[in-house]
N, CA, C and O atoms as CSV, one atom per row, in Angstrom:
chain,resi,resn,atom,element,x,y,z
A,1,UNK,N,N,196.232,58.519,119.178
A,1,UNK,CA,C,195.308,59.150,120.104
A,1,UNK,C,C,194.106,58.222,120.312
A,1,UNK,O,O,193.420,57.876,119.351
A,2,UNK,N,N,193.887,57.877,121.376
A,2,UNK,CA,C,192.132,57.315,122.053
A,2,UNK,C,C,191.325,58.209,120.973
A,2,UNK,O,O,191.322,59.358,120.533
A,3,UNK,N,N,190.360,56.471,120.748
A,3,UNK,CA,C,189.225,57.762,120.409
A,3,UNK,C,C,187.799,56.658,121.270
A,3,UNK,O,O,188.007,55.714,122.032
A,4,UNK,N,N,186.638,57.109,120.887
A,4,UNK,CA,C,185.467,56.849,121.386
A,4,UNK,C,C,185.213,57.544,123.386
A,4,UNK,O,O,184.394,57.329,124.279
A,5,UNK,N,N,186.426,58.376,123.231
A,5,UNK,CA,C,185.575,58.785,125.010
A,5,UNK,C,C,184.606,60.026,124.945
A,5,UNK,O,O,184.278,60.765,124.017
A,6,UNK,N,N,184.338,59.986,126.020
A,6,UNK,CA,C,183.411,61.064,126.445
A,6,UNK,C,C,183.405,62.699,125.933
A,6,UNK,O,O,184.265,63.465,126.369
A,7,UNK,N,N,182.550,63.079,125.145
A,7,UNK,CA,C,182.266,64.724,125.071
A,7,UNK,C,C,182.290,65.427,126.622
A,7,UNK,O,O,182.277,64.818,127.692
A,8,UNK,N,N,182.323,66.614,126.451
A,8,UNK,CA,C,182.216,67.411,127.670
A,8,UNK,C,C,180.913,67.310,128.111
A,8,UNK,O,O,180.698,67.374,129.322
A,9,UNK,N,N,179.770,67.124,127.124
A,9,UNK,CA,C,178.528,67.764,127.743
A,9,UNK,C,C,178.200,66.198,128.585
A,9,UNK,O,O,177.837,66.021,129.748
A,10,UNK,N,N,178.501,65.144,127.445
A,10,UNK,CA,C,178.175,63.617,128.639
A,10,UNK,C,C,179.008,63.820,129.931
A,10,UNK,O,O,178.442,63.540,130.988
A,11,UNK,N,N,180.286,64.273,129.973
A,11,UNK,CA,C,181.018,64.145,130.997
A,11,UNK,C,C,180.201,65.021,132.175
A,11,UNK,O,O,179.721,64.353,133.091
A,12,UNK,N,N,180.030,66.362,132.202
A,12,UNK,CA,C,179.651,66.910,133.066
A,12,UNK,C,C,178.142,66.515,133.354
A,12,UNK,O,O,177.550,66.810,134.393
A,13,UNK,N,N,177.570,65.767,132.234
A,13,UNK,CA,C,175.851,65.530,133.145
A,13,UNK,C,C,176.679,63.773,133.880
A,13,UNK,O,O,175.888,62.938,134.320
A,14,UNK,N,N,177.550,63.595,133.895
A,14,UNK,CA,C,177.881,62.104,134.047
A,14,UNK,C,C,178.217,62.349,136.077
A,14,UNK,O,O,178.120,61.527,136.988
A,15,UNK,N,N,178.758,64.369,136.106
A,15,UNK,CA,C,179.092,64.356,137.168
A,15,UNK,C,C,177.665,64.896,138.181
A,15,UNK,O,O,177.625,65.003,139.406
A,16,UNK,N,N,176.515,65.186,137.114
A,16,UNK,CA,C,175.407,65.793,137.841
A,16,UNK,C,C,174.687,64.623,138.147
A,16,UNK,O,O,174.107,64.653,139.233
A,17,UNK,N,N,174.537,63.276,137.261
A,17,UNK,CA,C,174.143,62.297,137.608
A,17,UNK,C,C,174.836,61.408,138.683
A,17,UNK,O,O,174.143,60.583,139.279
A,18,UNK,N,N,176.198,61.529,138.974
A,18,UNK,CA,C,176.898,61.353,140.093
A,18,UNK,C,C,176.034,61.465,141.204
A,18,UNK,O,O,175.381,60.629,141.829
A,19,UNK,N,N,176.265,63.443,141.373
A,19,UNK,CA,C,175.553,64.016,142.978
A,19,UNK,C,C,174.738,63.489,143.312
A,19,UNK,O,O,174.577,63.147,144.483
A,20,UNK,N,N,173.637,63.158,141.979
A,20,UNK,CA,C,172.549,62.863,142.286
A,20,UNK,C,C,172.418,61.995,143.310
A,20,UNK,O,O,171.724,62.189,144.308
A,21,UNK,N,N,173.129,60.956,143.061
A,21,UNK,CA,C,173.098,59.421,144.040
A,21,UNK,C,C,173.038,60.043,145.827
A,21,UNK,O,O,172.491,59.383,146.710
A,22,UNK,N,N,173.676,61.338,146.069
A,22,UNK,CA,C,173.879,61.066,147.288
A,22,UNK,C,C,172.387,61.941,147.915
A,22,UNK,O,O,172.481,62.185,149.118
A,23,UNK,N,N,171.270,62.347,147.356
A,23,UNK,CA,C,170.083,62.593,147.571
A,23,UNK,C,C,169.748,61.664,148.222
A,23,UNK,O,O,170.195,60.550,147.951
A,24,UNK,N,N,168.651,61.901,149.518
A,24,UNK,CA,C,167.951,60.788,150.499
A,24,UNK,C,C,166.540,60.896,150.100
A,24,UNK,O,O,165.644,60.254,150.648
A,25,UNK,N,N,166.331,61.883,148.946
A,25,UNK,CA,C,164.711,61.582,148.466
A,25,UNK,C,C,164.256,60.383,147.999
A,25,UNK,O,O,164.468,60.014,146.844
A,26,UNK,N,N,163.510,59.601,148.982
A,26,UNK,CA,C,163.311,57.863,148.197
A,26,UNK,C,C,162.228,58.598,146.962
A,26,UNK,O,O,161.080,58.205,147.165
A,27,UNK,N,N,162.287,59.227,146.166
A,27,UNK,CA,C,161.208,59.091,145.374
A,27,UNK,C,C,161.781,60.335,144.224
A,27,UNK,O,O,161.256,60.194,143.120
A,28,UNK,N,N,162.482,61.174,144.292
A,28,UNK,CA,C,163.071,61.728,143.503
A,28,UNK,C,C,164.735,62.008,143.807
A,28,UNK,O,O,165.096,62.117,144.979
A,29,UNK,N,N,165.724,62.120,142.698
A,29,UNK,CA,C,167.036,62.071,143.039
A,29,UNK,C,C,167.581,63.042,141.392
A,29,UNK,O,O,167.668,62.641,140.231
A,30,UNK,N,N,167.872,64.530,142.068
A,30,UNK,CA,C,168.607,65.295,140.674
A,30,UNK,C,C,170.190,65.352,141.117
A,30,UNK,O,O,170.604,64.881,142.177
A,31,UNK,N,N,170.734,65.790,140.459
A,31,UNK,CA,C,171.775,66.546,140.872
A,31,UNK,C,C,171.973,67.754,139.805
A,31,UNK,O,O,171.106,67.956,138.955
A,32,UNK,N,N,173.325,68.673,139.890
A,32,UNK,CA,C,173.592,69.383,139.083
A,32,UNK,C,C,174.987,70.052,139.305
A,32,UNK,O,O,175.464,70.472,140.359
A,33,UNK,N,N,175.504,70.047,138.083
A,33,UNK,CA,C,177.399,70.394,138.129
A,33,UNK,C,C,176.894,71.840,137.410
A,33,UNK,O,O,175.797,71.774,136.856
A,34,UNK,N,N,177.493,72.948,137.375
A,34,UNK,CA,C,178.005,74.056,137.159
A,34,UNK,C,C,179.731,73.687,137.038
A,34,UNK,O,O,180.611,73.094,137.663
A,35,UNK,N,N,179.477,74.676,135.467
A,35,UNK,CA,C,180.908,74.738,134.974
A,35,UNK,C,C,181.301,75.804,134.030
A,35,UNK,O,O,180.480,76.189,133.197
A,36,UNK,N,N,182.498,76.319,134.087
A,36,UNK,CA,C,182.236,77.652,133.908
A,36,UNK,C,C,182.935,77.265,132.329
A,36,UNK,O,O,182.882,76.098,131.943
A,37,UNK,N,N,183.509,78.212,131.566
A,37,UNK,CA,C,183.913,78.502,130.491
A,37,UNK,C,C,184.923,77.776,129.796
A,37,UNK,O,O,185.013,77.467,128.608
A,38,UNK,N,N,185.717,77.551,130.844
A,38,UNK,CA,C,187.133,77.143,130.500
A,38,UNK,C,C,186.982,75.432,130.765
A,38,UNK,O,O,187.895,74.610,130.684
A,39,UNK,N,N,185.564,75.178,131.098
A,39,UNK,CA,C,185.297,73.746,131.401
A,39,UNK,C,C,185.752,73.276,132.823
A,39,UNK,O,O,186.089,72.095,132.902
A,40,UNK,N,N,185.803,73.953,133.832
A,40,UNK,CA,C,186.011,73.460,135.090
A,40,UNK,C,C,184.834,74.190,135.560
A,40,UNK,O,O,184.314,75.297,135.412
A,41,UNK,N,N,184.585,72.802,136.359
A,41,UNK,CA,C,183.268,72.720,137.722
A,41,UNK,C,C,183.555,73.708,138.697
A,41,UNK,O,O,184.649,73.864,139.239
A,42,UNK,N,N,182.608,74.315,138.881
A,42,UNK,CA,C,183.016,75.407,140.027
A,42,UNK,C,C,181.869,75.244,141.254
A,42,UNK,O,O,182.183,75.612,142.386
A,43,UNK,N,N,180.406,74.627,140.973
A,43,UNK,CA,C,180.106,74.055,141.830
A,43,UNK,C,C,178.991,72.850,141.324
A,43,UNK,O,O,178.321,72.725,140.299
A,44,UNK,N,N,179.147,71.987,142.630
A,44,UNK,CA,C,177.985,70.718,142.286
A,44,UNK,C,C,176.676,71.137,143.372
A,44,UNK,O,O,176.744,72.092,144.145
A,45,UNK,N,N,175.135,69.945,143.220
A,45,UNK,CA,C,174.718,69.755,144.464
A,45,UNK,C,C,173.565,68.478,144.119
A,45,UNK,O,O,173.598,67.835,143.070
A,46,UNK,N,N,172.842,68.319,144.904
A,46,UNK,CA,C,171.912,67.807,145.039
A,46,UNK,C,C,170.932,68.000,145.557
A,46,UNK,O,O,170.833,68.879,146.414
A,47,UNK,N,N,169.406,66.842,144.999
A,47,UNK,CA,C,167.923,67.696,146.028
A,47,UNK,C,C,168.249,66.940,147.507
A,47,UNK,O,O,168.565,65.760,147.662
A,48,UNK,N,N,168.086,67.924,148.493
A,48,UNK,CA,C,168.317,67.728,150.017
A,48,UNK,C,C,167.810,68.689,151.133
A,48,UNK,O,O,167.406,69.840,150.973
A,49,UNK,N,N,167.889,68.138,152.049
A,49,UNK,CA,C,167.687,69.232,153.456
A,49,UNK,C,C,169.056,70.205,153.388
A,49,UNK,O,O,170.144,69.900,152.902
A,50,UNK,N,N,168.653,71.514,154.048
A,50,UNK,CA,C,169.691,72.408,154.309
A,50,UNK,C,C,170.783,71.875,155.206
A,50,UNK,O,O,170.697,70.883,155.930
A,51,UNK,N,N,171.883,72.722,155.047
A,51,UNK,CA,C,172.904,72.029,156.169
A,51,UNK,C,C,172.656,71.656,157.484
A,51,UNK,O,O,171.754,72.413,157.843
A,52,UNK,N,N,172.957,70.881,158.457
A,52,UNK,CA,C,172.436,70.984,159.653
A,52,UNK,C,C,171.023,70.598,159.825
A,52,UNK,O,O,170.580,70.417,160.960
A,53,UNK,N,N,170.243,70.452,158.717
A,53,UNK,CA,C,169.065,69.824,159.112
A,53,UNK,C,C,169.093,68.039,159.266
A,53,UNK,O,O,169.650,67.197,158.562
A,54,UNK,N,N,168.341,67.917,160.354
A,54,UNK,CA,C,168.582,65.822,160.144
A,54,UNK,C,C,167.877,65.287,158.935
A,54,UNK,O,O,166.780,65.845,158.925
A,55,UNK,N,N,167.984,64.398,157.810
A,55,UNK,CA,C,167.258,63.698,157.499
A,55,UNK,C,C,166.295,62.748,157.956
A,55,UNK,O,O,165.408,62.280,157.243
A,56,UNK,N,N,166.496,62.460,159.216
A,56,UNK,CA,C,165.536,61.853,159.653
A,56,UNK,C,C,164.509,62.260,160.249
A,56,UNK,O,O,163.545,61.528,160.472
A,57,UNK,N,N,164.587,63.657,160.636
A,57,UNK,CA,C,163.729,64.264,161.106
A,57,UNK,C,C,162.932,65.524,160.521
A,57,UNK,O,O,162.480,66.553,161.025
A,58,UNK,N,N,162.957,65.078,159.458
A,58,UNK,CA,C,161.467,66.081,158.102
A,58,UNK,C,C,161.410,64.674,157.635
A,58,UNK,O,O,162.062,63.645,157.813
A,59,UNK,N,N,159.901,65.214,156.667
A,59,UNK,CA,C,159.079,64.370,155.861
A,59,UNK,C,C,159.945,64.283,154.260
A,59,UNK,O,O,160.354,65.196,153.542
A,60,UNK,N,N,159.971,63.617,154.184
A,60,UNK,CA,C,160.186,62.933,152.404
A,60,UNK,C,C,158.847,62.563,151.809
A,60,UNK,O,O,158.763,61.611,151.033
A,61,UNK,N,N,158.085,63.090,152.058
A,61,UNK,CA,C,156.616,62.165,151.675
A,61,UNK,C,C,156.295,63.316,150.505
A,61,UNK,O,O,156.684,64.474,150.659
A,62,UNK,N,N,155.540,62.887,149.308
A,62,UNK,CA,C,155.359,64.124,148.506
A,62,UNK,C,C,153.313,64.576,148.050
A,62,UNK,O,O,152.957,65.316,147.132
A,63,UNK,N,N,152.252,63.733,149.179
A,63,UNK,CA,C,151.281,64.057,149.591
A,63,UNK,C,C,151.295,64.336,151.022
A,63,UNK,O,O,152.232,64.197,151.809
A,64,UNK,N,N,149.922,64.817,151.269
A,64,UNK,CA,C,149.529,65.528,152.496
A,64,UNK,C,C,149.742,66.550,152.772
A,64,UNK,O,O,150.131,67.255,151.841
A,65,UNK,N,N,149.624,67.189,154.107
A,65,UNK,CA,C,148.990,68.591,154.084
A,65,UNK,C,C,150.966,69.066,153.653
A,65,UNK,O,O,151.969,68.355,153.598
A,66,UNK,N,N,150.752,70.566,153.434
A,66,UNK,CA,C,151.760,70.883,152.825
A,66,UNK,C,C,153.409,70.946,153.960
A,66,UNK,O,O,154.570,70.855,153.562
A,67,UNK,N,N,153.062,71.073,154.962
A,67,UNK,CA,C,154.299,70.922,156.042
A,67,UNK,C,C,154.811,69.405,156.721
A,67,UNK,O,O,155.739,69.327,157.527
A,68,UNK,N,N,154.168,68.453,156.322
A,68,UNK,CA,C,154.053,67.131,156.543
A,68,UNK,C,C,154.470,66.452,154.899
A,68,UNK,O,O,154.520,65.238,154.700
A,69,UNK,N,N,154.669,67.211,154.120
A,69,UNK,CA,C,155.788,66.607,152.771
A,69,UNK,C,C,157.420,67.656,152.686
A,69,UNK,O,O,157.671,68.710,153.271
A,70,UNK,N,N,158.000,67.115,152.044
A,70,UNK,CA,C,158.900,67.392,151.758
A,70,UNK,C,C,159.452,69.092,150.877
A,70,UNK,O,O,160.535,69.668,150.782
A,71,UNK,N,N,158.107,69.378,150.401
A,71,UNK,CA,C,158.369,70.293,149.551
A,71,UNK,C,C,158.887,71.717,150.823
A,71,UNK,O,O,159.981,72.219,150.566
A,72,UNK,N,N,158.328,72.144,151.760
A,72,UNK,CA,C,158.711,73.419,152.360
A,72,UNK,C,C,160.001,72.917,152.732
A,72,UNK,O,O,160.347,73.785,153.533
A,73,UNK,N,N,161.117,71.938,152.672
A,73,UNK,CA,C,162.408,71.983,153.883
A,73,UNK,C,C,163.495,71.430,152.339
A,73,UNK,O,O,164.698,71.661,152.459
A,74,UNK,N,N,163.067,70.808,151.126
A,74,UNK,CA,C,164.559,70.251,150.640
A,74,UNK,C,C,164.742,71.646,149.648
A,74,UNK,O,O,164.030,72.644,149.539
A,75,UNK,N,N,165.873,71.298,149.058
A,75,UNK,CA,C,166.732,72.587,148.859
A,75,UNK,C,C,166.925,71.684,147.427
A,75,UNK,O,O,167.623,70.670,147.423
A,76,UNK,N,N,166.113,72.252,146.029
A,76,UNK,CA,C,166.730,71.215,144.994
A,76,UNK,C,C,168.168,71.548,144.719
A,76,UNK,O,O,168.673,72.522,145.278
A,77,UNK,N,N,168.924,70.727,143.812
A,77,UNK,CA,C,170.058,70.642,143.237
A,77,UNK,C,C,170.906,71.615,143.104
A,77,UNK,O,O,171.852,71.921,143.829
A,78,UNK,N,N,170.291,72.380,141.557
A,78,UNK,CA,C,170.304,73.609,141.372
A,78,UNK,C,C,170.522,74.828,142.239
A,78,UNK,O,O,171.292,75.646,141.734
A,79,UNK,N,N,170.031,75.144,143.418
A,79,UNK,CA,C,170.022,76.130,144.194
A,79,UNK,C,C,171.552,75.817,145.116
A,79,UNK,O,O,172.606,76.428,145.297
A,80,UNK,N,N,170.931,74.442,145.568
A,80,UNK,CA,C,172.533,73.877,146.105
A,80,UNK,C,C,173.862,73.898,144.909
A,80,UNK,O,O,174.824,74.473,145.417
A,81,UNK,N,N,173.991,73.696,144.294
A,81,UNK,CA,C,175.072,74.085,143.275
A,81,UNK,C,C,175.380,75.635,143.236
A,81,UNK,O,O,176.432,76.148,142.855
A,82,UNK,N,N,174.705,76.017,143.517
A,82,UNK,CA,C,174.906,78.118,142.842
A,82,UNK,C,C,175.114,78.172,144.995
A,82,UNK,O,O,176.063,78.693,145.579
A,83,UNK,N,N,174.478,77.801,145.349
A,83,UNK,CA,C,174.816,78.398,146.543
A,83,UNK,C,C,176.126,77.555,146.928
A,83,UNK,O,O,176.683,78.076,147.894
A,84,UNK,N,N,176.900,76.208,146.381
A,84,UNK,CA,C,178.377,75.794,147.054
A,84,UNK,C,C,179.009,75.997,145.751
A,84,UNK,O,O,179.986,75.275,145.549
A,85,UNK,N,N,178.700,76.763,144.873
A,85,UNK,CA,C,179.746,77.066,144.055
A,85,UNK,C,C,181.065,77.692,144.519
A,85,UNK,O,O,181.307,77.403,145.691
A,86,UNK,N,N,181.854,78.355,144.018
A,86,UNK,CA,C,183.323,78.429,144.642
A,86,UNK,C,C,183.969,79.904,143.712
A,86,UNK,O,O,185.030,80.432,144.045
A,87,UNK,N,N,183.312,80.299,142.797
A,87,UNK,CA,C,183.567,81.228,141.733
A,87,UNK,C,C,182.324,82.298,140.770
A,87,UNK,O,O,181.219,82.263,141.312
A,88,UNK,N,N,182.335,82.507,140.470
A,88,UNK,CA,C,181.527,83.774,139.864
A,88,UNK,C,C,180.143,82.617,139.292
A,88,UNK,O,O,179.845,81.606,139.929
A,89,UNK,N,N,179.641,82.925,138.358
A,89,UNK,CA,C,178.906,81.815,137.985
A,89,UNK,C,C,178.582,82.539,136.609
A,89,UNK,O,O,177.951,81.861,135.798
A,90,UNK,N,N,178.980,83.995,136.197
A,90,UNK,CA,C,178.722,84.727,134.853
A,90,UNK,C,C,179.147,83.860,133.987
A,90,UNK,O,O,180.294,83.415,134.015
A,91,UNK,N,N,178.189,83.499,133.051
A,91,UNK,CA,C,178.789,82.811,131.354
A,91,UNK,C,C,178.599,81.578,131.719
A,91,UNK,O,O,178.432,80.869,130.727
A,92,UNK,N,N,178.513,80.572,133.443
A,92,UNK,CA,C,178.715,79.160,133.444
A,92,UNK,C,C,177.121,78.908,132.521
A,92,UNK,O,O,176.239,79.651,132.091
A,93,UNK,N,N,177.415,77.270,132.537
A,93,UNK,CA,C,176.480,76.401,132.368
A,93,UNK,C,C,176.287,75.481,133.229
A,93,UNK,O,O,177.241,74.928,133.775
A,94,UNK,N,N,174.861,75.123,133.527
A,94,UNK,CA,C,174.463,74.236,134.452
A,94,UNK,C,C,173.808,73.046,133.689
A,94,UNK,O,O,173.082,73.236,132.713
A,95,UNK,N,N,174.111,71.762,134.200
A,95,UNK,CA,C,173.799,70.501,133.421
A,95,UNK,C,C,173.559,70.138,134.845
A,95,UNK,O,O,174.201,70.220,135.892
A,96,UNK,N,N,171.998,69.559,134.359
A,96,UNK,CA,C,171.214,69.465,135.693
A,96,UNK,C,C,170.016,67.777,134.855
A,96,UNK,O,O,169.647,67.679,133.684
A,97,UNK,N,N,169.837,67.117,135.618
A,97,UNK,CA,C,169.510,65.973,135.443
A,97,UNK,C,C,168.294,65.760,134.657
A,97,UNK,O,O,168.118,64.969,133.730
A,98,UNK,N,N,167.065,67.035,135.455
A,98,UNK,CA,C,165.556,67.799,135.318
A,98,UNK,C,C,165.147,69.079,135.223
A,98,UNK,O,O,165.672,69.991,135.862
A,99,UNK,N,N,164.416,69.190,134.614
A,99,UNK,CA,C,164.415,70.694,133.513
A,99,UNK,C,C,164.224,71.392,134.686
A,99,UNK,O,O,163.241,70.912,135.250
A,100,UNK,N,N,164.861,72.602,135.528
A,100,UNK,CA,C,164.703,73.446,136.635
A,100,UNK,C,C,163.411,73.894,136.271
A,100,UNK,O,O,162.936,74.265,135.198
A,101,UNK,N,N,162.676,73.699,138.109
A,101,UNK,CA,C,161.335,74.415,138.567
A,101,UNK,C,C,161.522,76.415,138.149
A,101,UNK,O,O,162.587,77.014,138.004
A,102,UNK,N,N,160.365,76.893,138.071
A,102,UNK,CA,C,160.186,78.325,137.884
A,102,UNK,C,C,161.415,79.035,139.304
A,102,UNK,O,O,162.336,79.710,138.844
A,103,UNK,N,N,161.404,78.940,140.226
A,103,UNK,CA,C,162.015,78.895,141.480
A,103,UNK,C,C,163.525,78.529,141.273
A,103,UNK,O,O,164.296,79.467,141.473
A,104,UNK,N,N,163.953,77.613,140.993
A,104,UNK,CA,C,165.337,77.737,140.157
A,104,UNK,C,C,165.718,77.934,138.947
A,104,UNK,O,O,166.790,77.429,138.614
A,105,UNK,N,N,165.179,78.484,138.258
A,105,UNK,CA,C,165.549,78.960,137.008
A,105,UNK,C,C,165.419,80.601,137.715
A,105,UNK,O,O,166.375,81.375,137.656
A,106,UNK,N,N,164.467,80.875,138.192
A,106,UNK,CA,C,164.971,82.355,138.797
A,106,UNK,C,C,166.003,82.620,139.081
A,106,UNK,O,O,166.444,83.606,138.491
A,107,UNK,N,N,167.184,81.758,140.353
A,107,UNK,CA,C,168.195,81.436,140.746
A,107,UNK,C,C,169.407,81.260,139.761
A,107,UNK,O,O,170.536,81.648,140.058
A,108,UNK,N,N,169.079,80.610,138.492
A,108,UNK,CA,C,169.922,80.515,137.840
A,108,UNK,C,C,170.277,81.492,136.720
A,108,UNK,O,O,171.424,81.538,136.274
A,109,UNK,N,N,169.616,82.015,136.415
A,109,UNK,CA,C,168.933,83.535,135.680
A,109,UNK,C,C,169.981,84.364,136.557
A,109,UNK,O,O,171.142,84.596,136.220
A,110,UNK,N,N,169.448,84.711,137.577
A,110,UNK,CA,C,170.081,85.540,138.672
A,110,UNK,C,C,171.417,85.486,139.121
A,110,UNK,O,O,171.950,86.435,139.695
A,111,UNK,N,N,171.940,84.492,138.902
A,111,UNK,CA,C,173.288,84.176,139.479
A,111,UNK,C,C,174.494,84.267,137.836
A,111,UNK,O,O,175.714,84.127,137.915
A,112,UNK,N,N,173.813,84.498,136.653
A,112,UNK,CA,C,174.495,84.668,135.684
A,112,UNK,C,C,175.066,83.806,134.938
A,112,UNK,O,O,176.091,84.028,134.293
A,113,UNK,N,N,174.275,82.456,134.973
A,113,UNK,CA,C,174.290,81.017,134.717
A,113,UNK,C,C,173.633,81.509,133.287
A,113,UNK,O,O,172.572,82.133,133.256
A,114,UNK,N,N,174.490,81.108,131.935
A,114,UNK,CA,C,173.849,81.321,130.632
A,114,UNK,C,C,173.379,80.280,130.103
A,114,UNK,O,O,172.491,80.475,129.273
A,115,UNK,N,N,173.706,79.133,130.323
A,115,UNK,CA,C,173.179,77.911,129.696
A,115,UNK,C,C,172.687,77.031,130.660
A,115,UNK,O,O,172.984,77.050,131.855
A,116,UNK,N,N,171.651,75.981,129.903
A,116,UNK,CA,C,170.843,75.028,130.878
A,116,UNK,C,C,171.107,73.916,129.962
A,116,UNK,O,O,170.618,73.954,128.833
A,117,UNK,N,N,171.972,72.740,130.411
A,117,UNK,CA,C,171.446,71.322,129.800
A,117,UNK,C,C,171.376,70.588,130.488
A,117,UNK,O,O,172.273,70.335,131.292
A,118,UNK,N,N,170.089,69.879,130.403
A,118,UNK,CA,C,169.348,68.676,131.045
A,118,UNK,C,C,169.050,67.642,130.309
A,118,UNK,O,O,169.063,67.612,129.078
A,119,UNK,N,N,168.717,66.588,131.193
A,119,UNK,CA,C,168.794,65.141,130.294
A,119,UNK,C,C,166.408,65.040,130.327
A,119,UNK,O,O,165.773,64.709,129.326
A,120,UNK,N,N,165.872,65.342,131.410
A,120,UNK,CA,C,164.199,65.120,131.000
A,120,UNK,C,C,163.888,66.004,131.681
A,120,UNK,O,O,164.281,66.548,132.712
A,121,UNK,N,N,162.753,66.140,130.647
A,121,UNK,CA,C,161.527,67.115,131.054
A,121,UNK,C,C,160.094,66.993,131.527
A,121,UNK,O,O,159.098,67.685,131.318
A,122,UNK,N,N,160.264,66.112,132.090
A,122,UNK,CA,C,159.088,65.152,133.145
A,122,UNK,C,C,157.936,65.938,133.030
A,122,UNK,O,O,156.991,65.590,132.322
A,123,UNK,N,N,157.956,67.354,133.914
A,123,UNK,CA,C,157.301,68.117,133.982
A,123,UNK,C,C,156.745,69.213,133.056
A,123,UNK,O,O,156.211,70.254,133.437
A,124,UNK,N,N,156.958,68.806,131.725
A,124,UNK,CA,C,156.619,69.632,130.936
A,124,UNK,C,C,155.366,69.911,130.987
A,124,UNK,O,O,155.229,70.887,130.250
A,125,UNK,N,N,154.218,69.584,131.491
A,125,UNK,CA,C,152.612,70.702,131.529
A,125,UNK,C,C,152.825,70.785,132.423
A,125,UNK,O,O,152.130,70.053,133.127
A,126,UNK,N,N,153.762,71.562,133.118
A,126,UNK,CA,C,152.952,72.279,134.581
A,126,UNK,C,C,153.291,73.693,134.250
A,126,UNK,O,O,153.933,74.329,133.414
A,127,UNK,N,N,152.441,73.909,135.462
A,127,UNK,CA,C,152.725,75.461,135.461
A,127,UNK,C,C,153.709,76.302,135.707
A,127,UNK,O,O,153.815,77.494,135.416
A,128,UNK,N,N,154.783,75.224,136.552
A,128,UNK,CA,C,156.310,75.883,137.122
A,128,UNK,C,C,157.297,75.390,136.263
A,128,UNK,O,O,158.503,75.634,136.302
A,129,UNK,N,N,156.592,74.571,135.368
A,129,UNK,CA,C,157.435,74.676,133.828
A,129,UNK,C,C,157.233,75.617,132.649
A,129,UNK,O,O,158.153,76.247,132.126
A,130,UNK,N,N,156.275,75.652,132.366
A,130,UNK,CA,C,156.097,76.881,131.870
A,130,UNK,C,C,156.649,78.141,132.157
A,130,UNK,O,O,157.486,78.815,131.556
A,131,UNK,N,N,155.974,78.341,133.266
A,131,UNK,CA,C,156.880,79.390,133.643
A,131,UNK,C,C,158.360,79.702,133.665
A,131,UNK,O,O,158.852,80.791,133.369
A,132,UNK,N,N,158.856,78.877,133.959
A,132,UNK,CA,C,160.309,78.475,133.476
A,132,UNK,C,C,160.758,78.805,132.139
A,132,UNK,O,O,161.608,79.668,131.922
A,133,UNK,N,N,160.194,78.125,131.255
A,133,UNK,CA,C,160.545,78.683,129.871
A,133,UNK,C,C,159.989,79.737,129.581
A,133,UNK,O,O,159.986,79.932,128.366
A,134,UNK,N,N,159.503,80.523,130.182
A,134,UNK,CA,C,159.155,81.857,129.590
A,134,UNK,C,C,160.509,82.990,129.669
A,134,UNK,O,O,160.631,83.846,128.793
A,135,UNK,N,N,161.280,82.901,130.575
A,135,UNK,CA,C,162.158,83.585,131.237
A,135,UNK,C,C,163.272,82.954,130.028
A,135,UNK,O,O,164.464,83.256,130.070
């Protein structure tokens, strides 16, 4: 028998670090795989514009006034994963690149996602981290 390959938990952040790549945020790039019990992916995503929106036509910028950055139009990872998932999401786990904002951890809470593993926690003093781990 092979030995030295991959655990499950490297494998599946190997496929959240994948998505990630296909993010057009020049300045941040997550992704995140959902996988349910039995160890199959049931959904991926990445941080992005909604379907049908152009990338070229919103801001990626992450100062200035608040409709002239990026934050009101991309859709992080997380939310995109639970929303193109393909199956229930009770009991999955999500392996997500960056510790989910207060705003997706609601989402993931909600959708019946029991586990969270992530590779950094960048944001650990803020306030939408915190909040996050309180839940």
């Amino acid at each position: 028998m092979r030995e030295n390959y991959i655990n499950w938990d490297s494998y599946f952040m190997g496929v959240a670090i994948l998505s990630s790549m296909r993010s057009k945020d020049p300045n941040t790039q997550v992704g995140a795989c959902i996988v349910n019990e039995d160890k199959r992916i049931v959904g991926v995503g990445y941080n992005g514009l909604p379907k049908g929106c152009d990338d070229k036509e919103f801001p990626w910028e992450r100062d200035g006034e608040f409709l002239n950055t990026k934050y009101p139009y991309v859709c992080h990872a997380e939310l995109n994963a639970i929303l193109n998932s393909i199956k229930s999401l009770k009991d999955c786990t999500i392996y997500v690149a960056l510790f989910p904002c207060h705003e997706c951890t609601k989402a993931i809470i909600q959708s019946g996602i029991k586990e969270i593993v992530y590779l950094s926690d960048k944001y650990t003093d803020t306030d939408s981290n915190r909040a996050s781990k309180k839940c």
